[in-house]
PLY file of the C-alpha trace (Angstrom):
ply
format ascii 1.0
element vertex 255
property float x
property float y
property float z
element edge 254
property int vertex1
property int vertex2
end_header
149.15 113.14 132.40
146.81 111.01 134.44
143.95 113.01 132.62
145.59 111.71 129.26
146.37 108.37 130.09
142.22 107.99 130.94
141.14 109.03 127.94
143.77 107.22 125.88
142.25 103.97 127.41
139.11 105.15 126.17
140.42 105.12 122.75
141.90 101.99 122.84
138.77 100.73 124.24
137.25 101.88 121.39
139.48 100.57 118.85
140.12 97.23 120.54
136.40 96.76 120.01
135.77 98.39 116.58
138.77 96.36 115.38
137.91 92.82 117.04
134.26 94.05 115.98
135.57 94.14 112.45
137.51 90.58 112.35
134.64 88.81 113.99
131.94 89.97 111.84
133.85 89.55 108.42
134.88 86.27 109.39
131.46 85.03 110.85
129.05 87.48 108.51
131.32 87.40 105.30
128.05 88.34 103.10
126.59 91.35 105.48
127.08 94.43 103.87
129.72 96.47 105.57
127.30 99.44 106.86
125.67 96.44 108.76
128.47 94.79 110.68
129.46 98.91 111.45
126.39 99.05 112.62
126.59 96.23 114.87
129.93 97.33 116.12
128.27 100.76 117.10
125.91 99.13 119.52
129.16 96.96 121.32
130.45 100.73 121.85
127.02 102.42 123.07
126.44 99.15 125.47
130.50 100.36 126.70
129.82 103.85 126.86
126.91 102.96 129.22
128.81 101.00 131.49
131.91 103.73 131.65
129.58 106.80 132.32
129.07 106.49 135.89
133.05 106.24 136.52
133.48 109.29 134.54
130.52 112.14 135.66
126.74 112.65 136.30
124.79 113.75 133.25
125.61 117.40 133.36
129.35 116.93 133.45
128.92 114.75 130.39
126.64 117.61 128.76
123.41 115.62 128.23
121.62 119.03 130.15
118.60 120.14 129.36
117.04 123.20 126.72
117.12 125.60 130.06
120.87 124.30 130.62
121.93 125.14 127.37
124.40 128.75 126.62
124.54 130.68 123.11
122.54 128.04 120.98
123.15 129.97 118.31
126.60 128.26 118.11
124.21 125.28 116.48
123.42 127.05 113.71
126.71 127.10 111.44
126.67 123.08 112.25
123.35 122.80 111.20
123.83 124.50 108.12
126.88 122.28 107.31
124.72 119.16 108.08
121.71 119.79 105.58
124.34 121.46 102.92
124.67 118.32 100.99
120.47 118.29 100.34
121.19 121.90 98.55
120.30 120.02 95.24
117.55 117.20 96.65
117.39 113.63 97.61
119.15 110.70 94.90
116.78 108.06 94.84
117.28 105.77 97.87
114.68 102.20 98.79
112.71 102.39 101.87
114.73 99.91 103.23
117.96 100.97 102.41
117.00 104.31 104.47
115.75 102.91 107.20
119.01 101.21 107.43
120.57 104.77 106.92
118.57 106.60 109.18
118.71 103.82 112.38
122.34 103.40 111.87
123.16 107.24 111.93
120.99 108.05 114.79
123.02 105.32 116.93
126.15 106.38 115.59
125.65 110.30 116.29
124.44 109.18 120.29
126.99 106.89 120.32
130.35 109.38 119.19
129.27 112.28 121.01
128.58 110.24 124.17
131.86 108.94 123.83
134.08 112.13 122.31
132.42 115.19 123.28
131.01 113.52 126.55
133.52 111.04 128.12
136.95 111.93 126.76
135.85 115.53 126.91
135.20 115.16 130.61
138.48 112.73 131.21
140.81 115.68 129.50
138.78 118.33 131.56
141.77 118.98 133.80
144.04 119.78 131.19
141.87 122.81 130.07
138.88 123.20 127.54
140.98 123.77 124.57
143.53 121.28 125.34
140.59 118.76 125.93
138.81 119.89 122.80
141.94 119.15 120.43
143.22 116.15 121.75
139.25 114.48 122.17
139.32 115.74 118.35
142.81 113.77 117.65
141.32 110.30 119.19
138.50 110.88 117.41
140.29 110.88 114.34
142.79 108.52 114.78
139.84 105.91 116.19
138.07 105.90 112.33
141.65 104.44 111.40
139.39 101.05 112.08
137.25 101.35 110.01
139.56 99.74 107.40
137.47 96.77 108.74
134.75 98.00 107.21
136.13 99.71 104.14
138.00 98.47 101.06
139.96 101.83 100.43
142.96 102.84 102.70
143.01 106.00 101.31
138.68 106.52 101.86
139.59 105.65 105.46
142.39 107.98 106.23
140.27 110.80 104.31
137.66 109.76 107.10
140.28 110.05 110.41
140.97 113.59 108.57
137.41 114.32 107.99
136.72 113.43 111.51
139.77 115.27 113.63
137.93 118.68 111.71
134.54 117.30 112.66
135.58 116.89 116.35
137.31 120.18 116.39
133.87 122.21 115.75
131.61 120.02 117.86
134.02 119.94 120.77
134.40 123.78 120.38
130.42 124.09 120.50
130.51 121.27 123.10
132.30 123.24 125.75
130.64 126.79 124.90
127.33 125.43 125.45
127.51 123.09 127.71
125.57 120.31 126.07
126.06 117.28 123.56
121.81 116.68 122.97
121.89 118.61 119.84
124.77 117.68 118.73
123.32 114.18 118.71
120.97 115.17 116.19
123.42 117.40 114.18
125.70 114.51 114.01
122.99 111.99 113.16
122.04 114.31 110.24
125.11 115.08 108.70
126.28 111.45 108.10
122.59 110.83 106.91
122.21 114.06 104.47
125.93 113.21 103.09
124.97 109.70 102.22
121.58 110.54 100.33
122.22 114.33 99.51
122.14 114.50 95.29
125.33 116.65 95.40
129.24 115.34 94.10
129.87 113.62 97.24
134.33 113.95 97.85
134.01 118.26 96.80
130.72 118.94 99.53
132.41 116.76 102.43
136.08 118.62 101.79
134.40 121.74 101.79
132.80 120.25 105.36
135.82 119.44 106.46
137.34 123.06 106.05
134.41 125.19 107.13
134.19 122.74 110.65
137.90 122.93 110.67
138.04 127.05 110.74
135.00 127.08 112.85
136.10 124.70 116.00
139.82 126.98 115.45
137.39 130.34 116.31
135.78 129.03 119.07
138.73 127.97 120.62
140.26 131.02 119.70
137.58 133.50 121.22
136.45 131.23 124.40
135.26 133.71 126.45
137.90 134.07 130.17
134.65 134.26 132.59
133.21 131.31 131.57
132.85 128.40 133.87
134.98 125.15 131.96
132.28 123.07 130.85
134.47 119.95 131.43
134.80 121.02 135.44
133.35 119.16 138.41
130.76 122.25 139.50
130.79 120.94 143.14
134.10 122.84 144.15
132.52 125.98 142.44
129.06 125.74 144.69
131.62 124.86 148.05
133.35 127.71 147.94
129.91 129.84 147.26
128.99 127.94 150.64
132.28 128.48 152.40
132.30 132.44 151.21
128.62 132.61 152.63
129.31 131.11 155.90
129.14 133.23 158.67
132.92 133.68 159.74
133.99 132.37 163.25
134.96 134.04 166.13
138.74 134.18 166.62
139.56 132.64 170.25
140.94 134.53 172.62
0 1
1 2
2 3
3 4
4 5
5 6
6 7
7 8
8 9
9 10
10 11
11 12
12 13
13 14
14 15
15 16
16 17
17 18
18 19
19 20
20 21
21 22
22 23
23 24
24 25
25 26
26 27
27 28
28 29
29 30
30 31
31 32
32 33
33 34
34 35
35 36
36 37
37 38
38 39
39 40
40 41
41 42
42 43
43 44
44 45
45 46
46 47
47 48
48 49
49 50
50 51
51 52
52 53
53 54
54 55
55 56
56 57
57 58
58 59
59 60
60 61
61 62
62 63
63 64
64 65
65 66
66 67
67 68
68 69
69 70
70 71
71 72
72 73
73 74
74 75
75 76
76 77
77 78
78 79
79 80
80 81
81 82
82 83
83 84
84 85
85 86
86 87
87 88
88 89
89 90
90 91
91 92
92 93
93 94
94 95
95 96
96 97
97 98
98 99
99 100
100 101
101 102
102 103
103 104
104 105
105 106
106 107
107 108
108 109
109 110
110 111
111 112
112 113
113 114
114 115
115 116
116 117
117 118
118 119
119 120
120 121
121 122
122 123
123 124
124 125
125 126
126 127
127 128
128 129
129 130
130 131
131 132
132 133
133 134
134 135
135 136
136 137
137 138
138 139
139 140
140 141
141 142
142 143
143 144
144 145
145 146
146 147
147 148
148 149
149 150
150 151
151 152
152 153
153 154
154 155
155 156
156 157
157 158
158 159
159 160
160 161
161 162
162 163
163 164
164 165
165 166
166 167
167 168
168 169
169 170
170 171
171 172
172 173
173 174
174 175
175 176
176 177
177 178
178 179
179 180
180 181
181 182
182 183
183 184
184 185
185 186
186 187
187 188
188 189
189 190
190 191
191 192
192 193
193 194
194 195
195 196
196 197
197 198
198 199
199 200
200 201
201 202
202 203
203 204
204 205
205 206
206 207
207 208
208 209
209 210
210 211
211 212
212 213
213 214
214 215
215 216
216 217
217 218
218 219
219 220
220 221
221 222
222 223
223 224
224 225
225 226
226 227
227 228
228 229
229 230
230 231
231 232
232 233
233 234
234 235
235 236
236 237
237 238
238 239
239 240
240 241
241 242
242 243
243 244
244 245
245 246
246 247
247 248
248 249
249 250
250 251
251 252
252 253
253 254
């Protein structure tokens, strides 16, 4: 329980600030656009992030490993096909400064939520198990874009987006734990916001059918985790002790 309590403070870390992020800028920056004050918000939970990661592991518990760290990266390549789906028909017209916007704000947002979901309260839930940790990082996940009414003037956009996202979280903690990193998924994440808001495709049908292909994905991979694998969410310093204490010579019994 311990394990959940941690990462439940994450969340409501999360929210406090995404929420009191929310108030402050409508109330202060009534005529910012909404994507801007998000975007502001995103930075307040980056700058957090930084300050929790050394309390919760070094960089390769939190799965920012390098290329050579990295297991089956062909597990990237159904994601990466989801992210790019919504360009199947081209680019809508979009201002150079409106993508800019687009493309900053994503690329903070995808470093941001996997540093947080797939990273922190992936490693928090670690003792519970992989899976466990995978659906219940998935659930905050979720339930944390319940904020973003904040930001948003439909309920019913926002609760399609804590949906959207629990399905979202279920693949790319799924691909989190099999490989052992969060660096691509950076990227993939950073992508598939950006291709779904510029992609010249109808915009609610592309992001359901998303939602159900990440959905059935993250549920195999959870499914067929392999037995011998190492948990990416354990500490690997109890695994490399006992190498040490198995390769010790043994000592003589006194007589």
């Amino acid at each position: 329980m311990k394990a959940f309590a941690k990462a439940l403070t994450l969340w409501l870390a999360v929210m406090v600030v995404t929420a009191g992020g929310g108030l402050l800028t409508r109330a202060y920056l009534p005529d910012v656009d909404g994507m801007v004050r998000a975007l502001l918000v995103v930075e307040a939970l980056f700058a957090i992030a930084l300050l929790a990661w050394p309390f919760v592991g070094d960089v390769r518990q939190l799965g920012l490993t390098r290329p050579s760290q990295w297991r089956r990266p062909a597990l990237f390549v159904l994601p990466l096909v989801v992210a790019v789906s919504p360009l199947a028909l081209g680019v809508r017209p979009v201002g150079g400064g409106l993508l800019f916007l687009l493309v900053l704000g994503y690329a903070i947002t995808g470093v941001t939520e996997e540093l947080i979901w797939r990273g922190l309260a992936i490693r928090l839930l670690g003792p519970l198990g992989d899976r466990r940790a995978v659906v219940i990082a998935a659930a905050l996940f979720g339930a944390a874009h319940l904020a973003n009414v904040y930001f948003r003037d439909s309920t019913g956009l926002v609760l399609a987006q804590a949906w959207g996202a629990f399905c979202f979280g279920l693949a790319y903690g799924a691909v989190r734990v099999r490989t052992g990193t969060i660096v691509p998924l950076m990227a993939l994440h950073a992508l598939t916001d950006l291709a779904a808001a510029i992609g010249n495709v109808p915009r609610i049908p592309v992001l359901v059918a998303e939602d159900v292909v990440l959905l059935g994905y993250g549920v195999v991979l959870l499914a067929l985790r392999p037995r011998e694998d190492t948990p990416a969410t354990s500490d690997p310093h109890p695994v490399l002790d006992r190498l040490d204490r198995d390769l010790s010579p043994v000592p003589e019994r006194a007589h």
